[in-house]
N, C-alpha and C positions, 0 to 999 in steps of 0.2 A: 538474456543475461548469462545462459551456461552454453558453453559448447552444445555441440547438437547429443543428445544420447546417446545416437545408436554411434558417433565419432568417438565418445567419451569409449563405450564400448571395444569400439575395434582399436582405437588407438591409447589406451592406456588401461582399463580394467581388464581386460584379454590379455593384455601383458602379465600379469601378474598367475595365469595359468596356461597359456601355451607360449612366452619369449620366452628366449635364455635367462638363465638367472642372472647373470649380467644388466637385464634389462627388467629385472623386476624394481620397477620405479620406487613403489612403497616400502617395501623393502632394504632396498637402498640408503632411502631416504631414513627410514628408522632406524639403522643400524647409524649411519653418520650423525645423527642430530641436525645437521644442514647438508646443503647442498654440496656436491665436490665437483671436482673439475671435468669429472665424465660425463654432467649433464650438457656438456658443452663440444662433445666431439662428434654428436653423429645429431640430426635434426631430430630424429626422432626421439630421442632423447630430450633434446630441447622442447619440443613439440609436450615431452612427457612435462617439464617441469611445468609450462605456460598451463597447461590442460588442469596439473593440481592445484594451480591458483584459483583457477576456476571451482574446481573443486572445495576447496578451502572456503573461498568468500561466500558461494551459492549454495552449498549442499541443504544446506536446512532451511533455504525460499522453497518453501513447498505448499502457499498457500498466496493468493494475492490479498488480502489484509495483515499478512506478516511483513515486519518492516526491523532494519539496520541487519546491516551485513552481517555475517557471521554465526550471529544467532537465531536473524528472524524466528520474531513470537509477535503474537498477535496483542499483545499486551500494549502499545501502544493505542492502535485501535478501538479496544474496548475503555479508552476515556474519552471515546466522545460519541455521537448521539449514533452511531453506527451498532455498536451492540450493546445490548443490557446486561450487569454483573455489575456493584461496585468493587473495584479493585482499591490498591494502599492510596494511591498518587488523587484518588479521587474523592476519598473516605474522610467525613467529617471529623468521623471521632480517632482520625489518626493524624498527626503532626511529623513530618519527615525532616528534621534536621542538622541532623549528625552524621559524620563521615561513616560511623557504623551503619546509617538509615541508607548510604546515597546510590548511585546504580554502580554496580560491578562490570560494565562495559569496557571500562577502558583496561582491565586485564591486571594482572598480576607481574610480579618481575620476570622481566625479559630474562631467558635463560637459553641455554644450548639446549633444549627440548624444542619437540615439535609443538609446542602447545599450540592454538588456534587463536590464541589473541590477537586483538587489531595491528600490536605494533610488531607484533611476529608476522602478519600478513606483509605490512609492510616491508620490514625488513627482506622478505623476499623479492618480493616487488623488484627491490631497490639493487639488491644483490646481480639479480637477473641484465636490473639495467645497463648496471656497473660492466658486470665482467664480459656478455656475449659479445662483446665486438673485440677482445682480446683476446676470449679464452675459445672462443667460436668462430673466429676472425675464417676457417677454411669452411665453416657453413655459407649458404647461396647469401647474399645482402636483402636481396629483398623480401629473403623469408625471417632473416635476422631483426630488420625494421620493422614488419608489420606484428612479428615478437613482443620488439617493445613497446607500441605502441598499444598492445594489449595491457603489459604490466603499466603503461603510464594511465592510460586509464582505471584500474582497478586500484592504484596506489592513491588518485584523484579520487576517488568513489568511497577508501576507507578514510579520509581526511574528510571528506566531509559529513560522514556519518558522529566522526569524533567530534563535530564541530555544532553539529545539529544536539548533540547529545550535551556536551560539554564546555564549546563555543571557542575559545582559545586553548590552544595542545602545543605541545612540544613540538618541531616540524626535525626531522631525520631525515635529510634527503643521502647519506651517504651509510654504506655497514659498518657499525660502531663493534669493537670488541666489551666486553659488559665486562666492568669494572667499579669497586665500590669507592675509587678513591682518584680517579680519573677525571680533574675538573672540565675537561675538555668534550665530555659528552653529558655534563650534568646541564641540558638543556631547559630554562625557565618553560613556562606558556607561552606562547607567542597569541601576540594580539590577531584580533580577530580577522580584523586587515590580511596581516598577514599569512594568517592559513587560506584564507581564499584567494589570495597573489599567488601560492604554491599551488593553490589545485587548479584555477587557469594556467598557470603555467604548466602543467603534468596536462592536462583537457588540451593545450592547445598544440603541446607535444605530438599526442595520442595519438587530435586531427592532421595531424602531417605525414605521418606515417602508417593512419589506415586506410584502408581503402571503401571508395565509397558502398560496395556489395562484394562477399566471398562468392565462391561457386558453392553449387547446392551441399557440398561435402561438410562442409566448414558453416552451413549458415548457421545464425543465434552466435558467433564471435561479437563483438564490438566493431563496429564503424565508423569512418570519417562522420558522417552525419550524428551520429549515439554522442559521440563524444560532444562536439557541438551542438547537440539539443540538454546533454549534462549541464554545460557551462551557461546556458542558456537558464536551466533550475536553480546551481549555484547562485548566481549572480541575482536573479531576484528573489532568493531567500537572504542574499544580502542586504537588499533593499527593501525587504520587510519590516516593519517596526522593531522586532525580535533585535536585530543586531542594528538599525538606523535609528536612533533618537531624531533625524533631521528628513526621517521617509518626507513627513508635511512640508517641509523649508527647501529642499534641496533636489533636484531633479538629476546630479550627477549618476549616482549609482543605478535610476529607474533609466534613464537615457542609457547606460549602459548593458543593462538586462536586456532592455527590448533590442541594441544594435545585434548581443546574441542572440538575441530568440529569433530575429529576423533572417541572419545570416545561418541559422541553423535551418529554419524553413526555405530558404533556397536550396541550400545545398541537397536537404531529404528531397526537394521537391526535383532536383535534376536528377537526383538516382531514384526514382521509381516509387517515392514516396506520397503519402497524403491520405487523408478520410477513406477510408474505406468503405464503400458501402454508399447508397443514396437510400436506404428505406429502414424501419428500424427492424426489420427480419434480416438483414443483412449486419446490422449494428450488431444484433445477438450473433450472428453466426462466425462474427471475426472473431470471435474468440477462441472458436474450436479449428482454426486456422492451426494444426499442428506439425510441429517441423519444416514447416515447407513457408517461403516467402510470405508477407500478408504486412501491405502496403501501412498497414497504423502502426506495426509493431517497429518501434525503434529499438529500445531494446527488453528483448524477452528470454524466458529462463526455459531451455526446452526438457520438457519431460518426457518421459518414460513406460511401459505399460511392464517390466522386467521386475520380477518378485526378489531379484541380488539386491540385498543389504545394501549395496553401493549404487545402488539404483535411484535414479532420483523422479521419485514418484509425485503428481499432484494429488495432495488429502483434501482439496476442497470439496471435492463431489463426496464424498463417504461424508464429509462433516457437515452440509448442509440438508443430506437427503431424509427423509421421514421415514418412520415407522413401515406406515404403509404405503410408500413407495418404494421400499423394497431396503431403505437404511438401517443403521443399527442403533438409530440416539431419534431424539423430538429433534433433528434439524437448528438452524438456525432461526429464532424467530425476530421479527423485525421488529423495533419499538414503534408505538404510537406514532411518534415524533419523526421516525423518517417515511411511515407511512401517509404523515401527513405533510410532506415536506415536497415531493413532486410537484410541478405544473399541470394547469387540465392542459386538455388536448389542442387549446388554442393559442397556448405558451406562455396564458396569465397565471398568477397565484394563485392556492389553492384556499380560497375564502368562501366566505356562505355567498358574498356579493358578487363572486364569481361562477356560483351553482355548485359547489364542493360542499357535498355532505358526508359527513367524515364514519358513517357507518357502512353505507354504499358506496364505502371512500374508492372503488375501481372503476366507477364509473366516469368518464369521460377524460380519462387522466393523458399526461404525455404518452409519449407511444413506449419511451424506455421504460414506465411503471412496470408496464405489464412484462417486459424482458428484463427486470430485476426481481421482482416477488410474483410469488406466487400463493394463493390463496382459497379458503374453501371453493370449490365447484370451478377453477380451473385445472387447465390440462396441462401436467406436469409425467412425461412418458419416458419409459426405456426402453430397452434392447427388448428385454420379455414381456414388456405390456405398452408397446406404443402412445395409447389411447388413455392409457392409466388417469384418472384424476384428484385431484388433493382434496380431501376431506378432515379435518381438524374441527374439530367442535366438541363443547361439553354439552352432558345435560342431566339432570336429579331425577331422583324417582322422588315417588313419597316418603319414602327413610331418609329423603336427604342424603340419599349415596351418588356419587358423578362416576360415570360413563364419558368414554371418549371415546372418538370417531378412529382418531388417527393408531388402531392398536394398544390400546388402553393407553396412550401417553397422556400426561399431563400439558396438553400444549399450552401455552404461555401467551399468543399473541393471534388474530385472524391472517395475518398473513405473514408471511419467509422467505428468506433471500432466498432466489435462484440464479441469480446473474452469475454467466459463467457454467451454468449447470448442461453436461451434454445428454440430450433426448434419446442417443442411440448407446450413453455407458448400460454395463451387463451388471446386476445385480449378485450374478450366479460368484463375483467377490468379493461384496458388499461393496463395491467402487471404492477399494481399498485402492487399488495399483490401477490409477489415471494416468493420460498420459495427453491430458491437457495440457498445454502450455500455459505462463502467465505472463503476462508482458506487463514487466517492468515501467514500462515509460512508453506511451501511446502517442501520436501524433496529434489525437485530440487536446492533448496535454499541453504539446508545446504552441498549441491555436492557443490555449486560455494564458498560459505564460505571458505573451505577445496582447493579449488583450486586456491584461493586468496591469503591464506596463502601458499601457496604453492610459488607462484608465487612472492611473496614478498621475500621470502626466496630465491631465486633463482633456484628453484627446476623447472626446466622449463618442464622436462618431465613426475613428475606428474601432473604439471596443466595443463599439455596436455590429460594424461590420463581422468582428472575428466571431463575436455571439452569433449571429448569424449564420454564419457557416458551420458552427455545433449542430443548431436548430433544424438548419436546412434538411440536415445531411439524416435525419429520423424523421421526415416527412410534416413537422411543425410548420403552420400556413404561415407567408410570408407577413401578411397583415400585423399593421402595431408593433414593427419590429418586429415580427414573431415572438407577438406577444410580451415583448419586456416593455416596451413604451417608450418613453421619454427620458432617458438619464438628464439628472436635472442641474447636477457637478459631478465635482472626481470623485463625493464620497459616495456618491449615489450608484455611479459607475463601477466602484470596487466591489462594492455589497454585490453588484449583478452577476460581476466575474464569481466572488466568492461562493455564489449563491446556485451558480452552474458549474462549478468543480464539483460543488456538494451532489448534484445529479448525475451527472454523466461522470465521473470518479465515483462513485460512490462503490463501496467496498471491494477498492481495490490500492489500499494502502495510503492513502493520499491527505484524508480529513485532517489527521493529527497532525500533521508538520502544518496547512493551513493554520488550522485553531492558531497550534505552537506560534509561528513566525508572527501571526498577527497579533498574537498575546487575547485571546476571545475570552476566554476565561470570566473573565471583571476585570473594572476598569483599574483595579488595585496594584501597583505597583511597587517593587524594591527600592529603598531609600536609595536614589543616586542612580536610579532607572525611569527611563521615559515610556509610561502606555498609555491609558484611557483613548486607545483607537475601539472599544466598541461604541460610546458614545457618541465618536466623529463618525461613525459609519452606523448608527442609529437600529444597533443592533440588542437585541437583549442577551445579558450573560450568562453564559452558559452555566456558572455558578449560580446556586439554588434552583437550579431546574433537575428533571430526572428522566430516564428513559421507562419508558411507560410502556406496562404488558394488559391484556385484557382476553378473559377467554370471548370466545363466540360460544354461545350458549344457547340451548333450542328453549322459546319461550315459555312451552308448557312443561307439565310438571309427566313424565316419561312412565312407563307402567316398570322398568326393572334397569340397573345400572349396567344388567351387561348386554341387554337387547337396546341396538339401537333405533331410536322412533323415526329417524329419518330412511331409514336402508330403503325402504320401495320409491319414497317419495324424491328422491334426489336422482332417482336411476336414469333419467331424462334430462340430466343437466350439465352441462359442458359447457364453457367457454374458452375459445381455443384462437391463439392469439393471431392463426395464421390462417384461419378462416374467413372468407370476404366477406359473411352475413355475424362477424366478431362482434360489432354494435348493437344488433337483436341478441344475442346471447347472453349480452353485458346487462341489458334489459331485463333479461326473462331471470338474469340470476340477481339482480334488483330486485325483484318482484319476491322470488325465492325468501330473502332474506329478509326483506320486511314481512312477509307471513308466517316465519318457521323460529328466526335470532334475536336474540335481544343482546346485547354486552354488559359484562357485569366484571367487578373488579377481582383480578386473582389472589390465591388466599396466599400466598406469599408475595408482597411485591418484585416488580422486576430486577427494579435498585435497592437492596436492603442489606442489612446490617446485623448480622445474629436474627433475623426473619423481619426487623422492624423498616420500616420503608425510610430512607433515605435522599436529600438531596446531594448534588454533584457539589461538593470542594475543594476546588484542586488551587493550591498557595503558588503567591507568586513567583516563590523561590524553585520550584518545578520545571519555571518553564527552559530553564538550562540548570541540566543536575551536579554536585556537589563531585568530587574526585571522592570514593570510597579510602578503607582504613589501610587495606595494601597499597596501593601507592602512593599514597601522602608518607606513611612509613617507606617505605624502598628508596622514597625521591622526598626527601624533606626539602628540596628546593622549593618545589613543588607550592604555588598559592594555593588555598582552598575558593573555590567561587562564591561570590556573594550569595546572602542568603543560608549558609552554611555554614556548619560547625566545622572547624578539620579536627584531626586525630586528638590533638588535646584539648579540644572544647572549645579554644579562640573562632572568634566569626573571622569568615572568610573576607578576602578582600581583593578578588582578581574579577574587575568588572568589564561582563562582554560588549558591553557597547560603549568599551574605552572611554 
């Protein structure tokens, strides 16, 4: 998703202390309020404007469960069973209805400031499109084209973020002067239709004018194939229930997703694209695939290991790692719920009638379990202790005082996300300044896309095929479908897609626009909005359920809360995922743990409310947000979205699925 770092470096942060001052881009750029006509006479200069787009949209992806351009925060994420916290959007005892309540994403009034707003992103974009064939016209063509073909794709990518967020938006395809009395840019909403006709159109631009791979210099730009694996997202979040009342009736818009997804898989697949990897040790290690080629990454955001402010660092390793594995927080811990949410090892569900017991719950699981979490008495190493192992557990003395394994933390849950975690980062900066990449958009991605549609369509035996080639590709035995069985219809078939994005995407930004599109929530619905697809897909609601924490806790009662009773008796225990005798190990820490843990409930719940435990309530008026009190004021043309108040208390009435 970002230019390459050490590129960002040489070709535009370095400007700003050994170019001319002439060429100091930010500079420039803050002194003008916009853009002038010098970014347009020498390439490098151009090269500088394209490069701050880049900058602008990505600076703050610094985590792969952070999600919309601009801002990325994880706060999307954390509403659904991926992490524990109740947030507003999920919180029983709060009701969001009013243009004062609604998200602040769509920005404030457009002004001659730099601010960083969507429609300021745009307007760039747009700008750049506009004049470099005019005012750049003595720059080379073909560096000119694959220019804008960056900006058409980045202007497609903030249109649909505005669309995901708030469903129909104003469409600016041209640089408007900002005027309060200028009926000519006092542009309505545009239907929903319509902003996704504009961002194929910008996607199909993009793909015209990029090219199918840069040279190593340039790699992590945007792509022929990026953009058409985009249009390929678009198009069946159009066809999601979310914006299709006729998803059930109608097979135009699913026939047309999958003709993207399909035509995006060719084309990745003639430039040097596809699954990475044939084992699931190879699954885990694509991810540390940094700066340099790596066949799943369609599009990814490259980071940095550089302590400069303007450095764009990966925070997921410092934010996941423990105590005692050398971090500076209790990690991430995992809810109940997605710990129980893996396949075992033979690609079936994880039921008691399947041999899933959900306290030994690592025992025979998918192979990707065990390279997502990590948990008591496996091996979780760094640069300074290779062999390191994860130990989290509570336990009481007689006074009723708790001890904990992990560094006196309070751990929350038996086991924690590590996907994505690198085995050889250094401690010695508390894995502050990573330089992990994150990829944005994986090729395993655009397999489920295509198997979605598939699946919608009724095509139940290629959505078995594409499932398949996930399964394969992490050593799942081919038997019983690998394990999923029989699709029995299309709704059966979409649950299975659903149901393997949840694994193999899992925390990596992806759950919530799921949930979102399909409306998962409950089957409850906006007056004059079509849902109840969880009951057509025979699923339970995510409303009144909750993400569930639990300590592991040593059974007996401990002789002092700061000695731990385990220290000699664990010294022998490893499980280590890349071991060939990993199965005995998995065994002996079975054993381990029915002799030594019991589970018992935490004295705060995971999901609570002022400390009191709490079920997930998220309204249907949520699932596309409200326009806030600044722009319904700036732009009283402006509807307010159903389900919503606008600025003077009138309910909204601008419905997304027209």
């Amino acid at each position: 998703m970002k230019t390459p770092f050490k590129y960002i470096t040489l070709s535009l942060l370095l400007a700003l202390g050994t170019a001319s001052c002439s060429d100091d881009f930010l500079k420039d750029k803050q002194a003008y309020g916009l853009y002038d006509d010098t970014f347009y006479q020498t390439q490098e200069r151009a090269q500088a404007y394209v490069d701050n787009q880049y900058y602008d949209f990505y600076n703050s992806y610094k985590s792969p469960t952070a999600t919309v351009i601009g801002s990325y925060t994880d706060t999307n994420s954390k509403l659904t069973e991926e992490l524990g916290g109740t947030q507003d959007y999920i919180n029983p005892n709060k009701t969001l209805l009013n243009a004062a309540e609604a998200s602040t994403y769509y920005g404030a009034k457009l002004t001659t400031s730099i601010n960083n707003y969507p429609y300021n992103r745009i307007r760039e974009c747009t700008a750049f499109i506009e004049e470099v064939d005019v005012k750049g016209s003595n720059l080379d063509k073909t560096f000119r084209d694959r220019a804008k073909g960056q900006m058409y794709y980045m202007r497609a990518m903030q249109y649909f973020d505005l669309m995901r967020v708030y469903g129909g938006v104003p469409i600016v395809t041209t640089v408007q002067n900002a005027s309060a009395d200028d009926p000519s840019i006092q542009l309505p909403r545009a239907k929903v239709s319509e902003v996704v006709d504009q961002i194929v159109k910008d996607l199909d631009m993009a793909a015209s004018l990029l090219p199918g791979n840069w040279d190593s210099a340039n790699y992590g730009r945007f792509t022929k194939g990026a953009a058409m694996a985009q249009k390929s997202r678009v198009l069946l979040t159009f066809a999601s229930p979310l914006f299709n009342k006729s998803w059930d009736g109608s097979n135009e818009r699913w026939e047309a997703a999958l003709k993207a997804g399909l035509e995006a898989e060719a084309q990745l697949t003639a430039d040097g694209y596809g699954l990475y990897g044939s084992s699931a040790k190879q699954w885990e290690s694509m991810f540390l695939i940094d700066n340099v080629f790596c066949s799943e990454a369609i599009a990814v955001q490259l980071c940095g290991t550089s302590t400069l402010s303007t450095g764009i660092n990966n925070s997921w390793e410092k934010g996941i790692r423990l105590l005692s594995l050398g971090g500076t927080g209790g990690g991430t811990p995992a809810p109940k719920e997605m710990i129980d949410l893996f396949p075992m090892k033979d690609g079936k569900r994880p039921t008691a009638a399947n041999g899933y017991n959900d306290f030994t719950f690592f025992v025979d699981r998918d192979p990707r379990f065990y390279r997502t979490f990590a948990f008591s008495g496996v091996k979780w190493g760094y640069k300074e202790t290779p062999d390191a192992v994860l130990w989290a557990y509570r336990w009481v003395d007689g006074s009723n005082k708790a001890g904990f394994a992990d560094s006196n933390t309070a751990v929350s849950s038996p086991a924690f996300v590590r996907k994505m975690s690198n085995s050889a980062a250094s401690k010695e900066t508390n894995f502050q300044y990573s330089g992990t990449d994150i990829m944005e958009y994986r090729y395993a991605e655009l397999l489920l896309n295509i198997a979605e549609c598939y699946a919608a369509l009724g095509q139940t035996n290629n959505t078995l095929a594409y499932l398949g080639r996930i399964r394969n590709r992490v050593g799942i035995p081919a038997a019983n479908n690998y394990g999923i069985g029989t699709l029995s219809d299309k709704y059966a078939a979409i649950e299975a897609v659903l149901y393997e994005r949840r694994v193999e995407l899992a925390y990596e930004g992806k759950r919530f626009w799921d949930v979102q599109r399909w409306m998962l929530y409950d089957n409850e619905a906006l007056a004059g909005v079509t849902g109840g697809t969880v009951s057509k897909l025979h699923l339970t609601p995510i409303n009144g359920t909750k993400r569930t924490g639990n300590f592991l806790q040593y059974k007996n009662t401990a002789e002092s809360s700061t000695k731990d009773p385990l220290s000699a008796d664990r010294a022998g225990i490893m499980a280590d995922p890349d071991a060939t005798n990993f199965q005995a190990q998995l065994t002996a820490l079975a054993n381990f743990y029915n002799t030594n843990f019991t589970r018992t409930e935490l004295i705060t719940p995971m999901d609570n409310y002022n400390g009191a435990a709490v079920n997930i309530k998220f309204n249907p008026n949520y699932y596309i947000n409200g326009l806030a009190t600044a722009p319904l004021t700036a732009n009283p043309w402006l509807l307010q979205t159903i389900g919503w108040n606008d600025n003077f208390g009138a309910q909204g009435t601008f419905n997304y699925q027209e």
